[in-house]
KEGUSE-582689 format. One record per residue (C-alpha): residue number from 1; chain; z, x, y. Coordinates in steps of 0.5 Angstrom, whole numbers. Layout:
{num = NUM; chaine = A; c3 = Z; c1 = X; c2 = Y}
...
end
This chain:
{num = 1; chaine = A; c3 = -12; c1 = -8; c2 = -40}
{num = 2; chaine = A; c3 = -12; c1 = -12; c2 = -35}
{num = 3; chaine = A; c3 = -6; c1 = -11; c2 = -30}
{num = 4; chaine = A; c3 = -1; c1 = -15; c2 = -32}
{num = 5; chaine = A; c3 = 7; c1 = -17; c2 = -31}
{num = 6; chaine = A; c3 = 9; c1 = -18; c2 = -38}
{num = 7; chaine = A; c3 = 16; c1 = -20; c2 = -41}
{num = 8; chaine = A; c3 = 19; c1 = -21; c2 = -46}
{num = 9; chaine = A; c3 = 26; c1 = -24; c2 = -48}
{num = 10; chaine = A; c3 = 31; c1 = -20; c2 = -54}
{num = 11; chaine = A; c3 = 38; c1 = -20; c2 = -56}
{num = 12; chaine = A; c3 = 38; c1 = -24; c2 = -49}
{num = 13; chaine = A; c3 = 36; c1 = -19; c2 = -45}
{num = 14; chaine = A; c3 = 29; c1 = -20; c2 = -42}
{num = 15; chaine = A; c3 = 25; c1 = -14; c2 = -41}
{num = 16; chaine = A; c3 = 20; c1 = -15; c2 = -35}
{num = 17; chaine = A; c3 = 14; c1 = -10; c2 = -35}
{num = 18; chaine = A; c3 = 9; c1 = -6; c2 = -31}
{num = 19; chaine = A; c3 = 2; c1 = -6; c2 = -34}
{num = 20; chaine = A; c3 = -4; c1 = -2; c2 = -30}
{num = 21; chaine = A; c3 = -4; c1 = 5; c2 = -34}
{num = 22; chaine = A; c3 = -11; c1 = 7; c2 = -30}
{num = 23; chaine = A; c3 = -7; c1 = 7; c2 = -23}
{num = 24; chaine = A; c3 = 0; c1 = 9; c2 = -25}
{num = 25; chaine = A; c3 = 2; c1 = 2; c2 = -25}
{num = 26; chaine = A; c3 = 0; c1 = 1; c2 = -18}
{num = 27; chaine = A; c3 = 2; c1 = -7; c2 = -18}
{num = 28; chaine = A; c3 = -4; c1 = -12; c2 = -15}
{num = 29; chaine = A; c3 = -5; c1 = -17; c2 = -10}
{num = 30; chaine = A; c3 = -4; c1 = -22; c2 = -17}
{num = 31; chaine = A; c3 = 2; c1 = -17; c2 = -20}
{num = 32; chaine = A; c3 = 5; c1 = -19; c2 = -13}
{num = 33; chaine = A; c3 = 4; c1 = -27; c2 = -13}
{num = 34; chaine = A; c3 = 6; c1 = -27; c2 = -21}
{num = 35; chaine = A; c3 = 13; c1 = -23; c2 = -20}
{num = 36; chaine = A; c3 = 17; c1 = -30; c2 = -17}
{num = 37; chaine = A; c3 = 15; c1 = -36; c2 = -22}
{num = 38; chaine = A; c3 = 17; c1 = -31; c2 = -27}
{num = 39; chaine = A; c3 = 23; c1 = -30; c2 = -25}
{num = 40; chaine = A; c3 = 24; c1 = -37; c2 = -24}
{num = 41; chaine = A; c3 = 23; c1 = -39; c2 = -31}
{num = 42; chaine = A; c3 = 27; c1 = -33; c2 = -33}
{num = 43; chaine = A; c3 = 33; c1 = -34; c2 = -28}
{num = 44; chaine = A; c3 = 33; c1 = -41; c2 = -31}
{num = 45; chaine = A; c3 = 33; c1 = -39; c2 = -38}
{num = 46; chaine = A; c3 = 39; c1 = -39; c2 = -42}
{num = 47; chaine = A; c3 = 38; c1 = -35; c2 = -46}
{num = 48; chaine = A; c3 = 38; c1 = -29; c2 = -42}
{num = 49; chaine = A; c3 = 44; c1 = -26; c2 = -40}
{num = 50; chaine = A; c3 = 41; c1 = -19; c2 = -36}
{num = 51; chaine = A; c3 = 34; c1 = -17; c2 = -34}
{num = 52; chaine = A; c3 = 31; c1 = -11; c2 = -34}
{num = 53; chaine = A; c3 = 24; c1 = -9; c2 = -30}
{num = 54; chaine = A; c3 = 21; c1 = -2; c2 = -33}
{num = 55; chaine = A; c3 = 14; c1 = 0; c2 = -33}
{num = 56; chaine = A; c3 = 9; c1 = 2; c2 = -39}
{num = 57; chaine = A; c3 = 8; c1 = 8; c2 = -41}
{num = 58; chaine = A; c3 = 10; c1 = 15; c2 = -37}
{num = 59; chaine = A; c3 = 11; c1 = 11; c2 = -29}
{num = 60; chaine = A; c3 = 16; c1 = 6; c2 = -27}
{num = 61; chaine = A; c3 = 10; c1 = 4; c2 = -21}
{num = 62; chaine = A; c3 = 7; c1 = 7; c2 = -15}
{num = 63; chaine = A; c3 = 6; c1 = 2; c2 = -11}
{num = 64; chaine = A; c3 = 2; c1 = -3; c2 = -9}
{num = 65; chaine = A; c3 = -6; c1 = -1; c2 = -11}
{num = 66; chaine = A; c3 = -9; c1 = 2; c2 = -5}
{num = 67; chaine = A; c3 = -14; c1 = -2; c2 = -6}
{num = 68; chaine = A; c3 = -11; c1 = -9; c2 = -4}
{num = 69; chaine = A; c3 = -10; c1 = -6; c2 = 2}
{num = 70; chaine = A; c3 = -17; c1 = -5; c2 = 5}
{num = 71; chaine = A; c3 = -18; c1 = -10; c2 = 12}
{num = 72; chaine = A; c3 = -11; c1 = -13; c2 = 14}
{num = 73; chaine = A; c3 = -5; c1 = -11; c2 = 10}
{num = 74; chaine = A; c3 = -1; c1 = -17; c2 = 12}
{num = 75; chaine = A; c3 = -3; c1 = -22; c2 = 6}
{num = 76; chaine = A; c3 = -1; c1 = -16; c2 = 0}
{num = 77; chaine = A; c3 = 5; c1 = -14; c2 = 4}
{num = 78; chaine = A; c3 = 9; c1 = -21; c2 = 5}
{num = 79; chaine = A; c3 = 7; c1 = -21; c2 = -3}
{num = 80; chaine = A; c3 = 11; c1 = -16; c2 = -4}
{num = 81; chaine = A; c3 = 16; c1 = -18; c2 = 1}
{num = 82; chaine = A; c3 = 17; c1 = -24; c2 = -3}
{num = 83; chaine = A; c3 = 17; c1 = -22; c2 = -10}
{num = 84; chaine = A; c3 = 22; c1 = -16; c2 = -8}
{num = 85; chaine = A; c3 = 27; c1 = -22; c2 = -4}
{num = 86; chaine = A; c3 = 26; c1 = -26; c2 = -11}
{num = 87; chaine = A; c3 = 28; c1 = -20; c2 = -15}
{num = 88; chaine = A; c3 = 33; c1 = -19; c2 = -11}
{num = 89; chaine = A; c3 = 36; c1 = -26; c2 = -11}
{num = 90; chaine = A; c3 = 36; c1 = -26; c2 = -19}
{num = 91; chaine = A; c3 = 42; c1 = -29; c2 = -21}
{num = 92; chaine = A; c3 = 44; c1 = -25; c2 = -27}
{num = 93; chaine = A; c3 = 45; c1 = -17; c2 = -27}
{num = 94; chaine = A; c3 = 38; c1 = -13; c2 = -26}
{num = 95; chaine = A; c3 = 37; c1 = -7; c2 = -28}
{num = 96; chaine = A; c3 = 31; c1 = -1; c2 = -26}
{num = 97; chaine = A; c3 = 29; c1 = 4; c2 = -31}
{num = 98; chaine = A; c3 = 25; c1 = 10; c2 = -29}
{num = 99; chaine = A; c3 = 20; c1 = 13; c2 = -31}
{num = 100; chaine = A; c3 = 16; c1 = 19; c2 = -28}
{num = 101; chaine = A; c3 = 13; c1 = 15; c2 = -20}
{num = 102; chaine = A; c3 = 17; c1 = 11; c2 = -17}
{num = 103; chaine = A; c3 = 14; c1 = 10; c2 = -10}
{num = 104; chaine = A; c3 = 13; c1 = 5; c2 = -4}
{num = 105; chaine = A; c3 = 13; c1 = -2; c2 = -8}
{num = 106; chaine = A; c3 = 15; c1 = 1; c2 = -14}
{num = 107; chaine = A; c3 = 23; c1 = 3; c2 = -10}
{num = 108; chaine = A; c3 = 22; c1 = -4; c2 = -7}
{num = 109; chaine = A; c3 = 23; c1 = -6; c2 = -14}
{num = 110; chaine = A; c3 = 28; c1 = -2; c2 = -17}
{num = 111; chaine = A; c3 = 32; c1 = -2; c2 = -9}
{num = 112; chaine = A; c3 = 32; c1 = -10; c2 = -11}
{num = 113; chaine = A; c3 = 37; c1 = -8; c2 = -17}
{num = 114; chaine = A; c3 = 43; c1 = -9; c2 = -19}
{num = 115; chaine = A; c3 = 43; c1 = -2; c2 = -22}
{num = 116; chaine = A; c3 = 38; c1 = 4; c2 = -22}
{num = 117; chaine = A; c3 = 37; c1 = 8; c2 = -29}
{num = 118; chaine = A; c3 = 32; c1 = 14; c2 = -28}
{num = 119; chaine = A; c3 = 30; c1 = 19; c2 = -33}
{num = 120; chaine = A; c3 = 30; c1 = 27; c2 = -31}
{num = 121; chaine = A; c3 = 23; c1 = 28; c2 = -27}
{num = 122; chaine = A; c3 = 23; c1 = 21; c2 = -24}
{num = 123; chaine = A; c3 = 20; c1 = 22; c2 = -17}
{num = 124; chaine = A; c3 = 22; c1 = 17; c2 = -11}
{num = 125; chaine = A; c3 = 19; c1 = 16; c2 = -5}
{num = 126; chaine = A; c3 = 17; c1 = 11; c2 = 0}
{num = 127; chaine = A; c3 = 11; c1 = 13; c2 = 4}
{num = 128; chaine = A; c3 = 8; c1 = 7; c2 = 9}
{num = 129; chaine = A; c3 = 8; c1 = 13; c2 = 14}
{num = 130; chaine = A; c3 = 2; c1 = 16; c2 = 10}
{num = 131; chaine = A; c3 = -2; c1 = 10; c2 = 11}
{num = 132; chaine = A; c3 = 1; c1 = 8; c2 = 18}
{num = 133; chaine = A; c3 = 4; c1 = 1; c2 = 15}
{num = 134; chaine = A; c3 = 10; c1 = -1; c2 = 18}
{num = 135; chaine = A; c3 = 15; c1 = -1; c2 = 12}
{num = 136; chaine = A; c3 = 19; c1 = -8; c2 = 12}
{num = 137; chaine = A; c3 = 25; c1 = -10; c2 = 16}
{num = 138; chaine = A; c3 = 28; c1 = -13; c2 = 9}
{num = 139; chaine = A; c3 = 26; c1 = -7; c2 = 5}
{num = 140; chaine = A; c3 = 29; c1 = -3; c2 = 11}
{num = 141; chaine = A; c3 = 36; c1 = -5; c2 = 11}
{num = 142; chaine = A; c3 = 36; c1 = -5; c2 = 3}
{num = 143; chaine = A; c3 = 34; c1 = 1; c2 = 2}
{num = 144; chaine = A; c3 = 39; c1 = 4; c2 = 9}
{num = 145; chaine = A; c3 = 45; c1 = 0; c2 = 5}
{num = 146; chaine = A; c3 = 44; c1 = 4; c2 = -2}
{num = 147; chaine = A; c3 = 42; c1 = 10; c2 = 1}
{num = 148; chaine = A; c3 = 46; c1 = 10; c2 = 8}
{num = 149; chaine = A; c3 = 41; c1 = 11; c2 = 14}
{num = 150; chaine = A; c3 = 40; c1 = 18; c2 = 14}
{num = 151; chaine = A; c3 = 37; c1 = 19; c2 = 8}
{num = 152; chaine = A; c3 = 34; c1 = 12; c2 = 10}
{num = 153; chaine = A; c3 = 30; c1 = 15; c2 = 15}
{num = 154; chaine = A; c3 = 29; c1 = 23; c2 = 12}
{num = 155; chaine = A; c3 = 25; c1 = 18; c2 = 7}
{num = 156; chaine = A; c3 = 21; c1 = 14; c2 = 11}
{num = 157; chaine = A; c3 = 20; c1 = 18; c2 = 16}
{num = 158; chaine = A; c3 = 17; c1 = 24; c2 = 13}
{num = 159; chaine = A; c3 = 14; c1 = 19; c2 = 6}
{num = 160; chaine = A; c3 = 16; c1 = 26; c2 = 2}
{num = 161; chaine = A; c3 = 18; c1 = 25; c2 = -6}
{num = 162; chaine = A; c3 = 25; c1 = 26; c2 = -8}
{num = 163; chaine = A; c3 = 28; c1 = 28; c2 = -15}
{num = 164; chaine = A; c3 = 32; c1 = 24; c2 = -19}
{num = 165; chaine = A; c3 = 38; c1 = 29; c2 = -18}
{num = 166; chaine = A; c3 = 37; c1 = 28; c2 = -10}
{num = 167; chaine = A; c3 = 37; c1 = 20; c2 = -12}
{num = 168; chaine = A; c3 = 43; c1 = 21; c2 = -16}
{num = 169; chaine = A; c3 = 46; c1 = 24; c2 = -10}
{num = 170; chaine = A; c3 = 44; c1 = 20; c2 = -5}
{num = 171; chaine = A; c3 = 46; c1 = 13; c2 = -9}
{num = 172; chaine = A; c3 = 39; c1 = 11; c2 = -10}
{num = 173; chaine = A; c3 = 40; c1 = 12; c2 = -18}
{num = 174; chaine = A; c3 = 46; c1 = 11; c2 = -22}
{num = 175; chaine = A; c3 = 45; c1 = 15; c2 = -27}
{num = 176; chaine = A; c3 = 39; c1 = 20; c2 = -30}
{num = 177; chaine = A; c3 = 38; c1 = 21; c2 = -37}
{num = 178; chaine = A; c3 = 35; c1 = 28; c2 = -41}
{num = 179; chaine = A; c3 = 29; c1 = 26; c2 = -43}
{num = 180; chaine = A; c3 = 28; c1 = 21; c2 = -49}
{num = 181; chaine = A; c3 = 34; c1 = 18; c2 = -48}
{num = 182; chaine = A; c3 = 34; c1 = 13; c2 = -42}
{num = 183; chaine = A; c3 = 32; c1 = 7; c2 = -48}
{num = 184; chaine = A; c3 = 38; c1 = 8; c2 = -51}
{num = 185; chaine = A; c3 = 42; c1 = 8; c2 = -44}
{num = 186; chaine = A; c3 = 39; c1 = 2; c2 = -43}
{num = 187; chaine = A; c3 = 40; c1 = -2; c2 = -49}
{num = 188; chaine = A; c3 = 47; c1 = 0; c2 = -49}
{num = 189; chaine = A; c3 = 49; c1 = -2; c2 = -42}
{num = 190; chaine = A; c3 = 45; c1 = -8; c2 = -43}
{num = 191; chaine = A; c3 = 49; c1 = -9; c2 = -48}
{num = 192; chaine = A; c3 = 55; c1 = -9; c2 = -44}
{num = 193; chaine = A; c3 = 52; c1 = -14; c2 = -39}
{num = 194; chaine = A; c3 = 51; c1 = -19; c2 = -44}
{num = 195; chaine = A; c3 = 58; c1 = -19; c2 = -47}
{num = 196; chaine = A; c3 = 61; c1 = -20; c2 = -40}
{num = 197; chaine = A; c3 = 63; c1 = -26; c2 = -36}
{num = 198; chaine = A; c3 = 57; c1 = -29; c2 = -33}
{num = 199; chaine = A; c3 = 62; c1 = -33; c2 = -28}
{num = 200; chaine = A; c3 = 65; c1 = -26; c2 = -26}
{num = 201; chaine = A; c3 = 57; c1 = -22; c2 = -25}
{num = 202; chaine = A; c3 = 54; c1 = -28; c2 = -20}
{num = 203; chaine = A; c3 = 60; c1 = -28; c2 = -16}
{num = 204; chaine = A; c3 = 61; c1 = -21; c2 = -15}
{num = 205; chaine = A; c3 = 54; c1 = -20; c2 = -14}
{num = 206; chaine = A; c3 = 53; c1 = -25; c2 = -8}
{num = 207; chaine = A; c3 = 60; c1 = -22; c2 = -5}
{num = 208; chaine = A; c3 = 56; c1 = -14; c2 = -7}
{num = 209; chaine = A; c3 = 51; c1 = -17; c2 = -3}
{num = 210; chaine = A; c3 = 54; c1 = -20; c2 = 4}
{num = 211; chaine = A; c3 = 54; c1 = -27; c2 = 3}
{num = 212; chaine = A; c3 = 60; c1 = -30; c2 = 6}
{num = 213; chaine = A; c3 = 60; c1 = -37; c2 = 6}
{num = 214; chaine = A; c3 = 62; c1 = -38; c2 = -1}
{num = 215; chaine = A; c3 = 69; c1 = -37; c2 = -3}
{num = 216; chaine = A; c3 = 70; c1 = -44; c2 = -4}
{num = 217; chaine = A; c3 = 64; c1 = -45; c2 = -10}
{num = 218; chaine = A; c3 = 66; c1 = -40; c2 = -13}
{num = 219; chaine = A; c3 = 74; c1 = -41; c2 = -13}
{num = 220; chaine = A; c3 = 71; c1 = -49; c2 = -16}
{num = 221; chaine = A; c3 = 66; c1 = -45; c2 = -21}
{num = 222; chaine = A; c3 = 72; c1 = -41; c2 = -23}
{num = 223; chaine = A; c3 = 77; c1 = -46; c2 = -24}
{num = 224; chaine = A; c3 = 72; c1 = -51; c2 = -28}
{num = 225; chaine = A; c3 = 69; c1 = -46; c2 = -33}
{num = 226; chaine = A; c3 = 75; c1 = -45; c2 = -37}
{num = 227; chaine = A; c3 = 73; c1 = -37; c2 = -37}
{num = 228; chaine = A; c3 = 79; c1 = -34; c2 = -34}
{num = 229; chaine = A; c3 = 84; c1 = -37; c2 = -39}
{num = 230; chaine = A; c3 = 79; c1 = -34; c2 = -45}
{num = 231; chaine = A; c3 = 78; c1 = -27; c2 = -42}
{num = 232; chaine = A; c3 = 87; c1 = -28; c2 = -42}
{num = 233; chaine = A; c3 = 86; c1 = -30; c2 = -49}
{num = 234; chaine = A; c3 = 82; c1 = -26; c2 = -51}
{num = 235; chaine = A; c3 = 86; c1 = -19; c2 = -49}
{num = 236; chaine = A; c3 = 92; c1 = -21; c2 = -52}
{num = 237; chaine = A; c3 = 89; c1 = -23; c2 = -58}
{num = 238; chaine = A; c3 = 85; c1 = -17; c2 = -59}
{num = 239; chaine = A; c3 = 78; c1 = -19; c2 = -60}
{num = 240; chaine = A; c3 = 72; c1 = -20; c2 = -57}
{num = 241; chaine = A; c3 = 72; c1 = -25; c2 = -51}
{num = 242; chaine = A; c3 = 67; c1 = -33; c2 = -52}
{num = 243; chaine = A; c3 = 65; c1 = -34; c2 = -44}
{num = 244; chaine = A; c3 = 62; c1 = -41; c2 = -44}
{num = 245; chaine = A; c3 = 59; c1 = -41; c2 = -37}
{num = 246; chaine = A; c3 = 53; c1 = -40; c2 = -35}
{num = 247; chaine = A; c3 = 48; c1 = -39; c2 = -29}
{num = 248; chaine = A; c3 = 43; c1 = -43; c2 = -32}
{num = 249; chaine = A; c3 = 48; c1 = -49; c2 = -34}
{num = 250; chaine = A; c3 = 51; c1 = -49; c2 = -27}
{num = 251; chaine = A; c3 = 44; c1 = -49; c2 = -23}
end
């Protein structure tokens, strides 16, 4: 098989996965560059309300194929920037589920969720001190602000690998899952993100995230969107609540 990203869309999740089994699914140069538009038409699609980003077989990612890395680094490296911002900018809940290596692009990725599920013997690491590569500024304070900048620097000083019981600690995961069972955590909390107000998730992540200019929006977004008044509703009448707004429709 070709490396790939491929997705798919079920019971408005989209599920975005890592392809490339003979390298660990290392991500390639293409890999890198398709990663945004697919966000793009994913972000737009209104019929998915959370994403999940996984990767195939046994192995979240290794990172990016060292392959690509030969002569100068900039070109794979300013990719992988890219994709990381666009996943990071996805305005619906994202979610990373880990399985066995996570490392250097690959906690990129998963750093860029919103929220990080791992299976117990996920490994984590970030490793541009073992190729003498300068690790991004942007993936830098990212990782620094999950995980504080001790541990931060312990990581990219030293390019060792973590356990998921150190990542749980440490912030970088959310949650570990005995093994078999974080496919079902997943669906379950997937599940629960769908069934909650887009209106309320986009601005909360936006504030999360340290934007600072928008108060305004989304007291506007907020009042118009008639949300509020069913969640109240809802409540009192005990059943499900029927959210109306939408990232996609709000453009």
């Amino acid at each position: 098989m070709e490396p790939q990203l491929s997705h798919q869309v079920t019971d408005s999740v989209a599920t975005v996965v890592i392809r490339h089994p003979a390298k660990r699914n290392a991500m390639t140069t293409a890999m890198w560059r398709s990663l945004p538009p697919m966000l793009d038409a994913l972000a737009r699609d209104p019929g998915v309300r959370a994403l999940v980003i996984t990767g195939e077989g046994g192995t979240f990612c290794a990172g990016a194929d060292i392959s690509t890395l030969r002569g100068a680094a900039q070109e794979p490296q300013s990719l992988a920037v890219a994709a990381e911002e666009a996943l990071a900018a996805f305005p619906k809940p994202t979610v990373a589920a880990v399985r066995g290596h996570c490392v250097g692009g690959g906690t990129q990725l998963a750093a860029a969720c919103d929220l990080r599920l791992a299976e117990e013997g996920a490994l984590f690491g970030v490793t541009p001190a073992r190729l003498g590569v300068v690790y991004p500024s942007a993936s830098t304070r990212r990782l620094a602000s999950l995980v504080g900048p001790a541990t931060a620097k312990y990581l990219l000083f030293t390019a060792e690998l973590i356990d998921a019981g150190r990542a749980l600690d440490t912030g970088l995961v959310n949650e570990v899952l005995p093994g078999g069972e974080l496919d079902k955590r997943v669906a379950e909390l997937t599940r629960v993100l769908v069934s909650r107000s887009q209106l309320t998730q986009a601005a909360a992540k936006e504030f999360a995230d340290g934007r600072t200019d928008r108060d305004a929006h989304w007291s506007a977004q907020a009042r118009g969107s008639g949300d509020t008044a069913e969640g109240v509703a809802a409540f009192l009448e005990r059943r499900q609540p029927r959210f109306t707004w939408s990232v996609s429709a709000s453009g």
